[in-house]
DRENNU-144964 format. One record per atom (N, C-alpha, C): atom name; residue number from 1; x negated, y, z negated. Coordinates in steps of 0.001 Angstrom, whole numbers, plus 500000, padded with zeros to 6 digits. Example, Ala and Ser with C-alpha at 12.3 -4.5 7.8 and 13.67 -1.06 7.14 Angstrom:
REM DRENNU-144964
SITE atom seq xx yy zz
SITE N 1 486810 494310 492200
SITE CA 1 487700 495500 492200
SITE C 1 486800 496700 492200
SITE N 2 487150 497750 492920
SITE CA 2 486330 498940 492860
SITE C 2 487100 500030 492130
This chain:
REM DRENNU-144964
SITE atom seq xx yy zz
SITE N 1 252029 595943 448591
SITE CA 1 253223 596291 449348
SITE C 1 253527 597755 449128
SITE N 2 253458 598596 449993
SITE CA 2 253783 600163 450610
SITE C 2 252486 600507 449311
SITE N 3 251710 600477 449780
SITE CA 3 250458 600863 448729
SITE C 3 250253 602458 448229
SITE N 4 251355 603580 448987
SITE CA 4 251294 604832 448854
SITE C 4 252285 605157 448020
SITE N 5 252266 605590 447191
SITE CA 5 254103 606317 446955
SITE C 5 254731 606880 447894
SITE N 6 256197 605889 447518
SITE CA 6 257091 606503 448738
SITE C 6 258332 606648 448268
SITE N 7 258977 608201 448064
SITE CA 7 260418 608176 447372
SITE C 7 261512 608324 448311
SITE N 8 261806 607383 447494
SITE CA 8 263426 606862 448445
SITE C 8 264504 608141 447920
SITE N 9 265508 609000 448742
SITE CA 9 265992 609745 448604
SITE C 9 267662 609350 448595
SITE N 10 268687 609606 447983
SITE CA 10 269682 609641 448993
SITE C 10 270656 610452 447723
SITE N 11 271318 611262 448595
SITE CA 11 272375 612720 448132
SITE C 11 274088 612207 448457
SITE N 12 275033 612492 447709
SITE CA 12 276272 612354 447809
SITE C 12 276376 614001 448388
SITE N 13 277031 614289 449401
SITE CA 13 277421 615548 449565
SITE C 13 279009 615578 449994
SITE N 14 279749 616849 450097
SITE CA 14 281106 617652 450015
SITE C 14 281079 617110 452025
SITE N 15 280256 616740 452730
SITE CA 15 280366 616643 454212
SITE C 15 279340 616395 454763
SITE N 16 279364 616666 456181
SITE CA 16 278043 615884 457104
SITE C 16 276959 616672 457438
SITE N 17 277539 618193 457392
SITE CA 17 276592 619433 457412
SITE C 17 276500 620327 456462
SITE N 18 275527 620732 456219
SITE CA 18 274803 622246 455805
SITE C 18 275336 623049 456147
SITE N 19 275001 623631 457287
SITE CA 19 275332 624248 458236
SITE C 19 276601 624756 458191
SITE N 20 277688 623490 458216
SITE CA 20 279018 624166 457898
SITE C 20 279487 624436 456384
SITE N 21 278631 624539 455607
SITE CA 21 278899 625195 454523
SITE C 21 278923 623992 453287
SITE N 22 278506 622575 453933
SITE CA 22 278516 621520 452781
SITE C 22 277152 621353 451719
SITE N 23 277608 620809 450569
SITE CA 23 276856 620939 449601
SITE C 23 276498 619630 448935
SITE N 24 275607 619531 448303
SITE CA 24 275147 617966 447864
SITE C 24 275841 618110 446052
SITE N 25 276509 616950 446099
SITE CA 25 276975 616789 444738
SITE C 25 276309 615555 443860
SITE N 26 274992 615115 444462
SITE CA 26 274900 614387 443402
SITE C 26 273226 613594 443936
SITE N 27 271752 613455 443365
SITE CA 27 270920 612766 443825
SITE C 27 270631 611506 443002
SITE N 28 269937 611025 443875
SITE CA 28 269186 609958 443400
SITE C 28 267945 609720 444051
SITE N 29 266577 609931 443382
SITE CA 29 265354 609469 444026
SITE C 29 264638 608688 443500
SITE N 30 264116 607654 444075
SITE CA 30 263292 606900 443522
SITE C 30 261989 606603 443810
SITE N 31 260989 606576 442708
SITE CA 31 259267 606521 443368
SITE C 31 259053 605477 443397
SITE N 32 258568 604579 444781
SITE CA 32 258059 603254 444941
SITE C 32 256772 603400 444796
SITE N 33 256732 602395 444223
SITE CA 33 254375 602157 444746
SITE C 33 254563 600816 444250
SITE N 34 253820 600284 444637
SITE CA 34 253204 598625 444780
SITE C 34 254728 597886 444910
SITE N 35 255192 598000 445857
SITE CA 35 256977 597551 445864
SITE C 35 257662 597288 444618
SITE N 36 257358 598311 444127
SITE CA 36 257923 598317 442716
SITE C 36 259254 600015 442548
SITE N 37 260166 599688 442242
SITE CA 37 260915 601308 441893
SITE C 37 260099 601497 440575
SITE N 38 259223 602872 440433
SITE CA 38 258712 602639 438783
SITE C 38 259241 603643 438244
SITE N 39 260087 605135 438928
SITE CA 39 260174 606358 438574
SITE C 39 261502 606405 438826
SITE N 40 262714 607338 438327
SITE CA 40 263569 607828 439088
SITE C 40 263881 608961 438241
SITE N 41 264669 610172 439540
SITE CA 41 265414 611424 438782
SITE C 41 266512 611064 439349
SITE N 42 267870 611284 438549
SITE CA 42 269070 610862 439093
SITE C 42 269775 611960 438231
SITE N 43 271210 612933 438931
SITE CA 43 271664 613540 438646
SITE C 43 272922 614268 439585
SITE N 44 274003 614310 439342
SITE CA 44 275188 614874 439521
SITE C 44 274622 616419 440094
SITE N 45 275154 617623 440361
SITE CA 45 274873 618530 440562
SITE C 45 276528 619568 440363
SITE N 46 275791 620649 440279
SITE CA 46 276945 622252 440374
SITE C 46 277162 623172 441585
SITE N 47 277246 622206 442535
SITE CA 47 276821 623920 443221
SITE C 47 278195 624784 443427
SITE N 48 279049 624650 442467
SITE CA 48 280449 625509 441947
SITE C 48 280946 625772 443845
SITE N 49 281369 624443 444372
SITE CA 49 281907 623889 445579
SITE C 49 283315 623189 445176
SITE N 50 284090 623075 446099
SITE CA 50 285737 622231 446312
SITE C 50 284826 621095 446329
SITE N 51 285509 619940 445950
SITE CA 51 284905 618302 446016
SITE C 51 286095 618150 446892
SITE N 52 286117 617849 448419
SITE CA 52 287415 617632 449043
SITE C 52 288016 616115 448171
SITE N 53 288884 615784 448529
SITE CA 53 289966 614646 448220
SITE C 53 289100 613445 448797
SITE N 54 288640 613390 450048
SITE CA 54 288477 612387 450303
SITE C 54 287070 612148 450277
SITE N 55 286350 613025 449589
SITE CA 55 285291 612699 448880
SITE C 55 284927 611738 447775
SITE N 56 286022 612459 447019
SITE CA 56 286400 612062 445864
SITE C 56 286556 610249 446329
SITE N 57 287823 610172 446932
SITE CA 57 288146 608811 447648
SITE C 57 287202 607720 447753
SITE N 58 285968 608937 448605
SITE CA 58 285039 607938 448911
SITE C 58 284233 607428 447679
SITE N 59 283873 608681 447127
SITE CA 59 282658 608166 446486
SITE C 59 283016 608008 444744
SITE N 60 283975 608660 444117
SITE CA 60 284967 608737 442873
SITE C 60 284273 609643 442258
SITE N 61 283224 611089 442491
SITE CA 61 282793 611653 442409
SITE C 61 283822 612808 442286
SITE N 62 284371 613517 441318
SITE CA 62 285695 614389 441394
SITE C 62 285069 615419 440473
SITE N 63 286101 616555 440608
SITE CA 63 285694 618118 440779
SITE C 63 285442 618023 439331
SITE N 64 285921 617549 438338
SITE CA 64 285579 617690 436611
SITE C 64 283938 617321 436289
SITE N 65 283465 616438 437310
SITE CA 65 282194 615949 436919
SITE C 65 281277 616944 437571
SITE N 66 281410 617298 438474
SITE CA 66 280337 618265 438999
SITE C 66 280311 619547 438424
SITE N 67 282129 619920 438233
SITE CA 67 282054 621437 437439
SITE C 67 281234 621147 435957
SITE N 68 281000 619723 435154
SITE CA 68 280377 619807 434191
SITE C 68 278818 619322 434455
SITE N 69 278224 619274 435321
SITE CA 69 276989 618999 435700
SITE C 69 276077 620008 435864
SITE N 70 274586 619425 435887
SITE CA 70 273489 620754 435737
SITE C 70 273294 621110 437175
SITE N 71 273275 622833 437057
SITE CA 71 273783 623707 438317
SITE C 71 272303 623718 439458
SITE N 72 272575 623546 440574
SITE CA 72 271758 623352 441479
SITE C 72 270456 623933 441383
SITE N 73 270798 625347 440677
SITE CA 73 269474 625744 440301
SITE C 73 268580 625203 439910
SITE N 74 269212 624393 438788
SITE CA 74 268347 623296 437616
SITE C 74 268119 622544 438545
SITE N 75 268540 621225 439715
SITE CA 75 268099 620609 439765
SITE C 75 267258 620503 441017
SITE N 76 267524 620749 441936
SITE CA 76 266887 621105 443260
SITE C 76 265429 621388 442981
SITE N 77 264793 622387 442185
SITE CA 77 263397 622664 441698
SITE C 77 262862 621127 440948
SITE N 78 263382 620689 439939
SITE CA 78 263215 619703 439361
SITE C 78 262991 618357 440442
SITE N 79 263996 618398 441542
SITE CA 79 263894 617447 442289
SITE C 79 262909 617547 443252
SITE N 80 262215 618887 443402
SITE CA 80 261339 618957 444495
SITE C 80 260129 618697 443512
SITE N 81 259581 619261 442106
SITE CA 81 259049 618293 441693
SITE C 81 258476 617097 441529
SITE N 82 259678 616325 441101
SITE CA 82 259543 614666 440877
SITE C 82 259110 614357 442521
SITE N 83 259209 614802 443574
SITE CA 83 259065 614133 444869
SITE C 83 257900 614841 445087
SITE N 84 256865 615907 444693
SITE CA 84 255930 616291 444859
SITE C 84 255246 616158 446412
SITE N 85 253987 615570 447062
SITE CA 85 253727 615622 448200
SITE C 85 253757 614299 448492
SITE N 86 254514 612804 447832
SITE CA 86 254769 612053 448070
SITE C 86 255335 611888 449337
SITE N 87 255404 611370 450095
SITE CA 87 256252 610615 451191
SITE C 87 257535 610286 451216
SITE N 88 258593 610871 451866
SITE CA 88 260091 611070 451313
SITE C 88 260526 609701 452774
SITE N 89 261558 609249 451684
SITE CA 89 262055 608267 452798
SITE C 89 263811 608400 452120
SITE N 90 264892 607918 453435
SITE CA 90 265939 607450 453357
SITE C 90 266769 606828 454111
SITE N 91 267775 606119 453717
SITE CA 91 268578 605590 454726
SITE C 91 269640 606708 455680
SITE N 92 268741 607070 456616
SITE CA 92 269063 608162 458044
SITE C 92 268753 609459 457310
SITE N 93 267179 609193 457173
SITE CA 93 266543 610274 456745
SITE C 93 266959 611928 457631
SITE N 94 266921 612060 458624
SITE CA 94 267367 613028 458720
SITE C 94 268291 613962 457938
SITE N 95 269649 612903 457730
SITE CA 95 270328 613472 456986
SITE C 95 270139 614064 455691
SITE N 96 269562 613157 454202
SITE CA 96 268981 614004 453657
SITE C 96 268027 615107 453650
SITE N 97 267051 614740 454613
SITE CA 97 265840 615818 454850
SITE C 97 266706 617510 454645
SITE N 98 268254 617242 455964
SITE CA 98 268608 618469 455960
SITE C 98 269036 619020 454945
SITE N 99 269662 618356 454262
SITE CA 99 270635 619083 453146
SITE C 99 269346 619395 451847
SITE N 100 268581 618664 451717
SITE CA 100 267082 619167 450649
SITE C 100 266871 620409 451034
SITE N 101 265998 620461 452922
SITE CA 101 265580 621606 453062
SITE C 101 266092 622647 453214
SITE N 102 267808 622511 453140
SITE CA 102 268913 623532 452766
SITE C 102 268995 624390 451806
SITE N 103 268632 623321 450764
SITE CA 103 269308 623346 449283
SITE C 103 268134 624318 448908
SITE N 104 266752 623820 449248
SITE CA 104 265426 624254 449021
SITE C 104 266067 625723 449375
SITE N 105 265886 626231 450521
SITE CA 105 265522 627435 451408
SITE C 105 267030 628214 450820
SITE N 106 267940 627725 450221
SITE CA 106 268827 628675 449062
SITE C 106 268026 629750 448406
SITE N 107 266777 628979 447585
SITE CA 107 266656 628816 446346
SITE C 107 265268 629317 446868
SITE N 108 264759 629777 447720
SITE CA 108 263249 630247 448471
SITE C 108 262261 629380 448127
SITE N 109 262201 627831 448097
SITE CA 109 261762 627257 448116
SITE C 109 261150 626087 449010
SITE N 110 260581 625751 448718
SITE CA 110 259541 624945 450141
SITE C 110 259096 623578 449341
SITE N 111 260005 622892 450064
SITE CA 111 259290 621340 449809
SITE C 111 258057 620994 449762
SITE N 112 257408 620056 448946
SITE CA 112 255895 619514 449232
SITE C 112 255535 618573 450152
SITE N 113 256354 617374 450488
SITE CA 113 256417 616461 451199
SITE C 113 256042 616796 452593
SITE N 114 255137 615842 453209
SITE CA 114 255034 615987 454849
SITE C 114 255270 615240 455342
SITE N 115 255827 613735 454900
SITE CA 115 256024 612776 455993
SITE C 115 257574 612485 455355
SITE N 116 257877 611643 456326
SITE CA 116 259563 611498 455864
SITE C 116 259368 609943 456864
SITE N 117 260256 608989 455989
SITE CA 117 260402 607731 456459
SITE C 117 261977 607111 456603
SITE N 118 262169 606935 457956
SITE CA 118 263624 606215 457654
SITE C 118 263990 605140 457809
SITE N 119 264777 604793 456641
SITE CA 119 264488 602981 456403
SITE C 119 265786 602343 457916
SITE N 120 266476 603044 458067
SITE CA 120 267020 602970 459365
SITE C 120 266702 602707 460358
SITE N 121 266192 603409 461053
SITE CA 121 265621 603422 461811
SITE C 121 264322 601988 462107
SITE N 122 263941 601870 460772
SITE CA 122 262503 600985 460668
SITE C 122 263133 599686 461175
SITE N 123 264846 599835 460465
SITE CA 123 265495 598626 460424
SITE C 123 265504 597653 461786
SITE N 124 266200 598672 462561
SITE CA 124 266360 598848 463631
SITE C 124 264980 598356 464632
SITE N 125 263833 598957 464193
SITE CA 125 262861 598264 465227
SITE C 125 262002 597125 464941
SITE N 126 262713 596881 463057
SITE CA 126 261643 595805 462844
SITE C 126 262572 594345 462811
SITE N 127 263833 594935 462842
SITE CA 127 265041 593730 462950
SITE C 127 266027 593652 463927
SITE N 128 265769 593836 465337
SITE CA 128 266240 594389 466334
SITE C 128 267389 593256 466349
SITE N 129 267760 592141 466349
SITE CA 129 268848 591485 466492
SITE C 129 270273 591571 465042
SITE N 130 269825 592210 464276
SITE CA 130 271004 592333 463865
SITE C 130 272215 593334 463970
SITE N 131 273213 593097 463500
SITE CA 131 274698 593367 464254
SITE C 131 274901 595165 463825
SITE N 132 274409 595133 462536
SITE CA 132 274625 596445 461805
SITE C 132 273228 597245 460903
SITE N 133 273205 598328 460948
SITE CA 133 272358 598722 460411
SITE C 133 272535 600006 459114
SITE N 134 274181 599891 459036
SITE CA 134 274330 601033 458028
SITE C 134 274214 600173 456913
SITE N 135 274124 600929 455570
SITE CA 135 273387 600325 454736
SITE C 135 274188 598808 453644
SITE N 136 275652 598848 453492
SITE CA 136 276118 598059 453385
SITE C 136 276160 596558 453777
SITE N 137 276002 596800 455488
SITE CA 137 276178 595527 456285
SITE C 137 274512 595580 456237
SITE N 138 273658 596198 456992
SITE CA 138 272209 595656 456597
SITE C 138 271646 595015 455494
SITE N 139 271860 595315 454527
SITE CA 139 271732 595010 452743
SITE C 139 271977 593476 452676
SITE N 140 273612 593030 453123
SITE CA 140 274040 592051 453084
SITE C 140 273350 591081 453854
SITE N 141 272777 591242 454875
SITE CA 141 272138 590704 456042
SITE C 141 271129 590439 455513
SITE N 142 270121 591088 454733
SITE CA 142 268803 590920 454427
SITE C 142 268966 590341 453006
SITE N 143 270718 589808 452175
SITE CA 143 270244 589323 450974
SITE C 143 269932 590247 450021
SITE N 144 269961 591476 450118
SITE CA 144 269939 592416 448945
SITE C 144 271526 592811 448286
SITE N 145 271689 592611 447379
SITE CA 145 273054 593520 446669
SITE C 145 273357 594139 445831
SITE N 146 274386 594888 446291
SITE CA 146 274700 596409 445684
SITE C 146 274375 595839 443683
SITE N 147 274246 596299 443117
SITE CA 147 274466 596163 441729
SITE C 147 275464 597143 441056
SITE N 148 275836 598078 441835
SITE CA 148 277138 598444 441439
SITE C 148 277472 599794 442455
SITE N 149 278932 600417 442508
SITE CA 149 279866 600915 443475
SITE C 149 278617 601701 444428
SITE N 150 278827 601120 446009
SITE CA 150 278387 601957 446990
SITE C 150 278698 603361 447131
SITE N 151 278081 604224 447533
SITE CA 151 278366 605472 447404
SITE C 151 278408 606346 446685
SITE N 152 277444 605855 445583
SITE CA 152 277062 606562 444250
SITE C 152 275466 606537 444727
SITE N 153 274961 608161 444500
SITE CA 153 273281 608007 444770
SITE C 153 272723 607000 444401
SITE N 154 272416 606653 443221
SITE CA 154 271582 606007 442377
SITE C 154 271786 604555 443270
SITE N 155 273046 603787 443038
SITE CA 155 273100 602889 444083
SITE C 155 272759 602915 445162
SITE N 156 273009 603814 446588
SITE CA 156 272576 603776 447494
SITE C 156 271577 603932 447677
SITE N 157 270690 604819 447215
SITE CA 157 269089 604564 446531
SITE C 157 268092 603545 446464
SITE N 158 268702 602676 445533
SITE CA 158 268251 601594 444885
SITE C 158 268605 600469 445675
SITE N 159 269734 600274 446858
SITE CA 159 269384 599470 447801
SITE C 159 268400 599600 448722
SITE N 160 268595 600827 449397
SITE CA 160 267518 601440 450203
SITE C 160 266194 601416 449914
SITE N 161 265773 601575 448718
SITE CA 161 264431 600979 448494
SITE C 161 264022 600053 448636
SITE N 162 265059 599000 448178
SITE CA 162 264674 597337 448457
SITE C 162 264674 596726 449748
SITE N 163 265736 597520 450217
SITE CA 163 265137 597609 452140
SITE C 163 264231 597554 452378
SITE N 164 263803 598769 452078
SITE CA 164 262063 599512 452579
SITE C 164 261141 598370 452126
SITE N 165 261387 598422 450819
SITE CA 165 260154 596959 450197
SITE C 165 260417 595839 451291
SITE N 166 261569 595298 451492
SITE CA 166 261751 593820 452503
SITE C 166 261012 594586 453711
SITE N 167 260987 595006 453823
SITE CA 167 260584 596021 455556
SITE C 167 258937 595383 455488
SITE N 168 258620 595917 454062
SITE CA 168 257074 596160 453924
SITE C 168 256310 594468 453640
SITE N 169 257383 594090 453099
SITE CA 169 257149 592284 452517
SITE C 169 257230 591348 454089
SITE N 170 258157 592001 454813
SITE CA 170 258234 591530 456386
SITE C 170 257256 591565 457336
SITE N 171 256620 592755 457368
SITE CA 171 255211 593099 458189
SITE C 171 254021 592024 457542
SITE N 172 253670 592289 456401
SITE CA 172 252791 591772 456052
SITE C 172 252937 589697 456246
SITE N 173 253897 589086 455758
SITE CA 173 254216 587750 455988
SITE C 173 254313 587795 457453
SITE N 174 255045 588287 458625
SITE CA 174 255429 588015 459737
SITE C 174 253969 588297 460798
SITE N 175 253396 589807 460338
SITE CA 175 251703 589991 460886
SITE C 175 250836 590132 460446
SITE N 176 251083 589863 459296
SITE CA 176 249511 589627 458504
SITE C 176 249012 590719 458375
SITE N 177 249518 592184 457857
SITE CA 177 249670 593374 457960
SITE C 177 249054 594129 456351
SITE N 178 247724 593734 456105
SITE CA 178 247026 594409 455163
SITE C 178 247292 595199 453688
SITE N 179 247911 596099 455084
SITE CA 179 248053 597601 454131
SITE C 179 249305 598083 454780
SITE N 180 250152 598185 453569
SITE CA 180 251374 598580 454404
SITE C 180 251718 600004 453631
SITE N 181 251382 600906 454279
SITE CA 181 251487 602467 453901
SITE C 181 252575 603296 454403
SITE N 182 252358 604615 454543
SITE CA 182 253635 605647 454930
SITE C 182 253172 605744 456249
SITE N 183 251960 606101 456708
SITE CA 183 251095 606354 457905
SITE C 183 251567 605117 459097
SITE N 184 251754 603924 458942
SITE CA 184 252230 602489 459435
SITE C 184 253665 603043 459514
SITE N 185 254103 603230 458808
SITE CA 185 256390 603176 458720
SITE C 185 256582 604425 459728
SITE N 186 255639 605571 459256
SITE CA 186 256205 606858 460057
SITE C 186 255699 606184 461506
SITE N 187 254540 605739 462049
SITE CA 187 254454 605259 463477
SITE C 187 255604 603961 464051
SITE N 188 255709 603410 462993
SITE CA 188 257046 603039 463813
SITE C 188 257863 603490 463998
SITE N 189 258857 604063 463127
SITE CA 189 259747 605302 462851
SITE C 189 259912 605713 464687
SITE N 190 258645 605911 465119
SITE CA 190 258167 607119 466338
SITE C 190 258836 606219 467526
SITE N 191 258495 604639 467205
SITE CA 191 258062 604006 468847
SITE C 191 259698 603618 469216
SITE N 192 259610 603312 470207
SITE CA 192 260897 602531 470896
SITE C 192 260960 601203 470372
SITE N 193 261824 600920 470456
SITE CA 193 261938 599140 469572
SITE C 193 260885 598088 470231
SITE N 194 261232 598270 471691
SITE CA 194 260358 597030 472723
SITE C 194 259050 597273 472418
SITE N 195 258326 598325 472224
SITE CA 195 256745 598498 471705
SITE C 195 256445 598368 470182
SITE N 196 257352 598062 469492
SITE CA 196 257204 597710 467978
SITE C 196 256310 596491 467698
SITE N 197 256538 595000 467934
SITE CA 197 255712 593978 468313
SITE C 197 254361 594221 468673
SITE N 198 254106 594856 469853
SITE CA 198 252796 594349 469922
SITE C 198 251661 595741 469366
SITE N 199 252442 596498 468789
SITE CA 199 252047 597712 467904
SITE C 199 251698 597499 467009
SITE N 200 252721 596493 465943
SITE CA 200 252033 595509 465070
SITE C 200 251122 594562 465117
SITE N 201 251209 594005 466575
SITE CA 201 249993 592535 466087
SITE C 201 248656 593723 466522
SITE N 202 248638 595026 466785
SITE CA 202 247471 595495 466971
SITE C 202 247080 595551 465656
SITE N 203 247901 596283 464682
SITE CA 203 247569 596726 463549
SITE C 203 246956 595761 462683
SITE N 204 247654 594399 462869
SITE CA 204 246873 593352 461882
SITE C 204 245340 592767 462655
SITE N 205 244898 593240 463651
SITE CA 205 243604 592877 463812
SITE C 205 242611 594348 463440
SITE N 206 243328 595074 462982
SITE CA 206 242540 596409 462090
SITE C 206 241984 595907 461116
């Protein structure tokens, strides 16, 4: 099950953009291989930013913990590291992708990673009848649960992986699906939902 390494990503940030000046306060990544989590770097961050209020709200992530946390410098390099040219995945990968290759290109740095997987999205074309797909209500749907407060990296993380694994445990039981790699997730990732099906039963006569 996902026979490649594939790290599951997901960032607490100050907002929804980069761009407008938001900053990531906190990661969590985790290295899958053989549907197993076997690795993780998990860490708070500095990037000496306002933690708005309703950040805080959301996630209980407040301005004392980050002003005492290791400063982006430290971790951003470290984190591009641990994720090396592995296969980066998250729940609405885009979103992290941006704020990494933000954080990166601060810091004149260049990610290793070339493929990016989103367990969203996968959700979406490999479970087309259900009601919700953000990660709370999906989770619940598929029988996975939180093990503790949503909206803390490490948690949101660590569901999201087990997504991805059910994703990968799903193909293989439902089509008899071999080898379930990054190369397989990113082509679905690509297709429209209605061509997902018979995209798969091609793949299991490979």
């Amino acid at each position: 099950m996902l026979d490649q390494p594939i790290v599951m990503l997901d960032f607490e940030t100050t907002g929804l953009s980069p761009l407008q000046g938001d900053r990531i306060t906190e990661v969590a990544a985790l290295r899958i291989v053989g549907g197993q989590v076997v690795e993780r770097y998990v860490s708070l961050i500095n990037c000496r930013v306002r933690i708005p209020s309703f950040i805080t709200g959301l996630t209980g992530i407040t301005q004392a913990m980050v002003d005492d946390a290791p400063p982006v410098e430290r971790v951003v390099p470290e984190l591009l590291d641990f994720i090396g040219g592995d296969t980066l995945a998250a729940h609405n990968a885009s979103f992290d992708d941006k704020f990494l290759r933000a954080e990166a290109a601060r810091l004149a740095l260049t990610p290793g990673y070339t493929s990016l997987v989103c367990s969203l999205k996968l959700s979406r074309r490999v479970f087309p009848a259900l009601g919700s797909y953000k990660l709370g209500q999906l989770s619940g749907s598929l029988g996975i649960r939180f093990r503790s407060a949503a909206h803390r990296a490490e948690a949101d993380a660590e569901v999201a992986a087990q997504v991805l694994i059910h994703i990968g445990q799903h193909l293989r039981a439902a089509y008899g699906i071999g080898r379930v790699d990054a190369a397989l997730l990113v082509a679905v990732n690509k297709l429209a939902a209605a061509k997902v099906p018979q995209f798969l039963q091609k793949q299991s006569q490979q």
